[in-house]
Structure formats: C-alpha cells, structure tokens
Backbone as CSV, one residue per row, in Angstrom:
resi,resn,N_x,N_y,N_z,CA_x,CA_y,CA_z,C_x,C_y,C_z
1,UNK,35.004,-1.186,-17.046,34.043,-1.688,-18.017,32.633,-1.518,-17.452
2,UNK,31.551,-0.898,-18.336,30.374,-0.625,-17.688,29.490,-1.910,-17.789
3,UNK,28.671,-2.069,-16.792,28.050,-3.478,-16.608,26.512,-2.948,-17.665
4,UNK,26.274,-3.907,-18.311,24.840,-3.909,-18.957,23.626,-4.267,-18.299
5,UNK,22.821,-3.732,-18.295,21.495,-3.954,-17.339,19.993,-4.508,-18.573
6,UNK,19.872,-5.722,-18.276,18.498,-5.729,-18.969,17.541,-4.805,-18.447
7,UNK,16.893,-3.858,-19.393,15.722,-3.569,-19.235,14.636,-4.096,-19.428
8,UNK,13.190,-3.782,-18.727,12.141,-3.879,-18.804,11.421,-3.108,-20.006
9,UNK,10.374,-3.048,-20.370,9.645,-2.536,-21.353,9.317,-1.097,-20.894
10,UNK,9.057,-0.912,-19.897,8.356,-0.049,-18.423,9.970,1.053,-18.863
11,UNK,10.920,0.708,-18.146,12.430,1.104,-17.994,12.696,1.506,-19.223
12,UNK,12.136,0.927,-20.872,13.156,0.933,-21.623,12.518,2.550,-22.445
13,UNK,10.783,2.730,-21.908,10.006,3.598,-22.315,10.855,4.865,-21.472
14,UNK,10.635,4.609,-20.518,11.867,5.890,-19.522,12.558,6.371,-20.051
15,UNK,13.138,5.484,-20.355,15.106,6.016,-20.541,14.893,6.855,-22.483
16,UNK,13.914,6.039,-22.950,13.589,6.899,-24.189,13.175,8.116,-24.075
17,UNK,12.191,8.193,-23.336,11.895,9.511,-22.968,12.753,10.737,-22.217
18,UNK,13.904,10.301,-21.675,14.437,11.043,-20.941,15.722,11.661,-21.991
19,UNK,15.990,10.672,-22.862,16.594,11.035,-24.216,16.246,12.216,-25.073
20,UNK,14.666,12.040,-25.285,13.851,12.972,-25.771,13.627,14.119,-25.257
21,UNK,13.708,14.202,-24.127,13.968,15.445,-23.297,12.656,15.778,-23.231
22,UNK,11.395,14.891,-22.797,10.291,14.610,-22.443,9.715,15.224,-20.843
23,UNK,10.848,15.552,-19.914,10.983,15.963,-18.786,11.364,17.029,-18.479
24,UNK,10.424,17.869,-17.587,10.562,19.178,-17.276,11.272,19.445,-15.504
25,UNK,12.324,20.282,-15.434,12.164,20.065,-13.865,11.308,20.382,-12.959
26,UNK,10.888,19.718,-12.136,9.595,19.752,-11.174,9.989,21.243,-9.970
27,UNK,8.986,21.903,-9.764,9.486,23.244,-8.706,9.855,22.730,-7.475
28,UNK,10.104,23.771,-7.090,10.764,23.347,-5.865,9.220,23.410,-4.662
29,UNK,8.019,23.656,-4.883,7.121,23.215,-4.164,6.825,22.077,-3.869
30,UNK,6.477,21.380,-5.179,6.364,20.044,-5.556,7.335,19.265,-5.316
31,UNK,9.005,19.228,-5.276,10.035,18.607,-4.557,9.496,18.598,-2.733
32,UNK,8.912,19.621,-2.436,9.008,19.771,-1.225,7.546,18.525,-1.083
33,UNK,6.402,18.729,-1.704,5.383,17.980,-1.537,5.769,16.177,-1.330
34,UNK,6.987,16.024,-1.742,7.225,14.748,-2.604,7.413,14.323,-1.464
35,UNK,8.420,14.916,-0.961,9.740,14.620,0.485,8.654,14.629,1.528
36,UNK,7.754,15.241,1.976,6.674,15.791,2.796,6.028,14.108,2.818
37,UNK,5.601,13.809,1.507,4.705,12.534,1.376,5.554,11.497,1.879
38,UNK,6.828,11.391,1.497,7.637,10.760,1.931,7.611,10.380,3.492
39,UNK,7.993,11.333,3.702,8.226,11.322,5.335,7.217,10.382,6.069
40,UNK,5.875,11.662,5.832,4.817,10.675,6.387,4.490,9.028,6.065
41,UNK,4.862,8.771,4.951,4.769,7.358,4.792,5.618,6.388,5.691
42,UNK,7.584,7.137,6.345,7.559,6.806,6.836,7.599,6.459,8.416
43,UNK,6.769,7.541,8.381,6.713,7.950,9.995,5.346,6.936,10.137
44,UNK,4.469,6.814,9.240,2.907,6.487,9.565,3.679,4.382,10.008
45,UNK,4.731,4.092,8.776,4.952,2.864,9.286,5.845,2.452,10.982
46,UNK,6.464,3.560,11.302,6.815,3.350,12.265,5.654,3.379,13.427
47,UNK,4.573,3.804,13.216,3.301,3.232,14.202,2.941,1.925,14.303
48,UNK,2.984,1.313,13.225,2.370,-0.019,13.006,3.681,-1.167,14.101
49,UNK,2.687,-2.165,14.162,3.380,-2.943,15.454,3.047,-4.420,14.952
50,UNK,3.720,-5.342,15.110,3.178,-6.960,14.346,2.457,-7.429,15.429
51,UNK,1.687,-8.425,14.779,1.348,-8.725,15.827,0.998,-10.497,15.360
52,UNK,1.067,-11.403,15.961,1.045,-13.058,15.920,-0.313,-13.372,16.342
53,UNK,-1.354,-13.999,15.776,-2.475,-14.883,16.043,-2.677,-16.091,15.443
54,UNK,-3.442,-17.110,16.237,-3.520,-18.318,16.153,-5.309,-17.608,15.521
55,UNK,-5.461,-18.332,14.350,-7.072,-18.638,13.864,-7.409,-19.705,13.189
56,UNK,-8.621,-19.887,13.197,-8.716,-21.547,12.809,-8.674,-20.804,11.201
57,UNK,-8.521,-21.795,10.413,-8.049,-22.160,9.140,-9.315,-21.663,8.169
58,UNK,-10.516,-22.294,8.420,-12.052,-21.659,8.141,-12.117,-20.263,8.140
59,UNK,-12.026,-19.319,8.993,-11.752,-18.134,9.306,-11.300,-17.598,8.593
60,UNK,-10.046,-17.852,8.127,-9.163,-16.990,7.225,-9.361,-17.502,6.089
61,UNK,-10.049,-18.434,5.449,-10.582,-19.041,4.224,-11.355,-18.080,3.919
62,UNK,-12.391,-17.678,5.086,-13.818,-16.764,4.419,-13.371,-15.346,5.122
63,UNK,-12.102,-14.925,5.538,-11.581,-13.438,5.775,-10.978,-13.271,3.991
64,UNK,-10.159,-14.288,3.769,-9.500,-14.456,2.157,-10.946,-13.895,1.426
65,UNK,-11.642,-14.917,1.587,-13.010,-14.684,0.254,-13.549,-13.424,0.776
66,UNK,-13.324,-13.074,1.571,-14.361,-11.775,1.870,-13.523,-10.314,1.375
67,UNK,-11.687,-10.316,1.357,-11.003,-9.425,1.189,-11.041,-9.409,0.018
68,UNK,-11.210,-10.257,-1.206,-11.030,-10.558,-2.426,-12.251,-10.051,-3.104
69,UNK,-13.328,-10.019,-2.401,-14.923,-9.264,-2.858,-14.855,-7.619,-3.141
70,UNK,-13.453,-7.401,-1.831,-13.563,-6.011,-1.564,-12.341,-5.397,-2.117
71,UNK,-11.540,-6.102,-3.022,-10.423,-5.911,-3.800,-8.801,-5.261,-2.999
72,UNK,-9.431,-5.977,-1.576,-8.180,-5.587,-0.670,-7.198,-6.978,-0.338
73,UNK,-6.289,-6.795,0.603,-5.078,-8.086,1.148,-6.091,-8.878,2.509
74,UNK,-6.103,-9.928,2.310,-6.980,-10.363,3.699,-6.058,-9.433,5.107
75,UNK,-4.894,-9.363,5.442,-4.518,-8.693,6.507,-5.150,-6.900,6.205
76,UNK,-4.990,-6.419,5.356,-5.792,-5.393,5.057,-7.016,-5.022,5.597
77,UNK,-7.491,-6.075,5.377,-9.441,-6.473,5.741,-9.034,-6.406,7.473
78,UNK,-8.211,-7.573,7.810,-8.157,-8.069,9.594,-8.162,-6.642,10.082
79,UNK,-7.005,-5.873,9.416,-6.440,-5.488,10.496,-7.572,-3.634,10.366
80,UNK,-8.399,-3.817,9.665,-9.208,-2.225,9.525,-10.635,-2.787,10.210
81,UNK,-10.652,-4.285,10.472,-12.054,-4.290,11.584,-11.499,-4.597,13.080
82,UNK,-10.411,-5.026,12.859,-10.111,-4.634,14.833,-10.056,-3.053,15.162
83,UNK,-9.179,-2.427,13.737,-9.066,-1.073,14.466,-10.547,-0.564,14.093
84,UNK,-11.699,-1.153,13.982,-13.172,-0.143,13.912,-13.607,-1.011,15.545
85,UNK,-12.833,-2.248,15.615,-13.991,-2.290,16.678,-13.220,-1.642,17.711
86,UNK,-11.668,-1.366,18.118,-10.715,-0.594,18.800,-11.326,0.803,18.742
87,UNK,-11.616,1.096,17.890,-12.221,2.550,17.909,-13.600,2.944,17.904
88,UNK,-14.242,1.712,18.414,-16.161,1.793,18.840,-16.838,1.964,17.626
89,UNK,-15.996,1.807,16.419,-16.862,1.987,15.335,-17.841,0.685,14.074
90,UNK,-16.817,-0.360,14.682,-17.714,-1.657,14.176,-18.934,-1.790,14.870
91,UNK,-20.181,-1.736,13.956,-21.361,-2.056,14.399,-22.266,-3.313,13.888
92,UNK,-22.893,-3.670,15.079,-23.446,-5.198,14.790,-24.507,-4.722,13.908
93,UNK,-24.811,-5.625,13.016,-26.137,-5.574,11.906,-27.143,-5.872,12.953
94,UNK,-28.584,-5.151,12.485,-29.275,-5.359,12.818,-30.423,-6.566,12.328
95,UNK,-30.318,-7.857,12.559,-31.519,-8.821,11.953,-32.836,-8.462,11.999
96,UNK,-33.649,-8.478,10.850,-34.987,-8.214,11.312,-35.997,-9.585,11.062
C-alpha cells in the first residue's frame, strides 16, 4: 500500500509541473557544474572547526543588533571579524 505524503504548496507546484513536462534534461556540463558545486560546499565545511566562548551577554546583544543591520546570523558577523583580524585585515577607525 503506497503511503500518502502531504504536500506543500512549493511541492505541489513541482510535481504539476513535472506532469506537464515543464522540464528539460540538463547537459551533461551543467550535471558536472552541479556535482563540482557540490563537492566544494562539502569540502569548504570540512575546514570549519567549532569553537566555545564565554562573552558577556551585552556583547552579543549589540553583535545580535549589529548582524541584523547587516542582514546576516550574529555568528556570521563573529566569525568574518576574527577571520579579518586573523588575516591583518580588520582596521581600527580612525577618530578625528
């Protein structure tokens, strides 16, 4: 007996379309591009390493408000100004 799956609205547009015969097969370049992207996505995560910090509570209140200005994840934000200052590229403002 085949099991029934609720669909989504998203899913239910798919499966119409694929009915319709809306879909062309993709070349075999573009298969290769796909798998290629693939890979690297997950080779790039096997670099990444966790890492545990203690910060006061304030901090990550105004890291939150500051990632949210810039339409990114507050760890998003953390973790692209250690690696600028890791890589000599965070620079102090100059006050005048």
């Amino acid at each position: 007996m085949k099991k029934k799956f609720k669909l989504t609205k998203e899913e239910m547009e798919i499966e119409k379309s694929l009915k319709e015969k809306d879909w062309v097969v993709a070349s075999d370049s573009l298969k290769e591009e796909i798998v290629q992207a693939a890979q690297n996505g997950v080779a790039s995560k096997k670099r990444e390493a966790r890492v545990n910090i203690r910060l006061m509570q304030e901090t990550v209140d105004i890291i939150r408000r500051k990632a949210e200005e810039e339409g990114l994840g507050y760890q998003t934000l953390m973790s692209s100004v250690l690696h600028k200052y890791a890589s000599g590229r965070l620079v102090e403002k100059k006050h005048s």
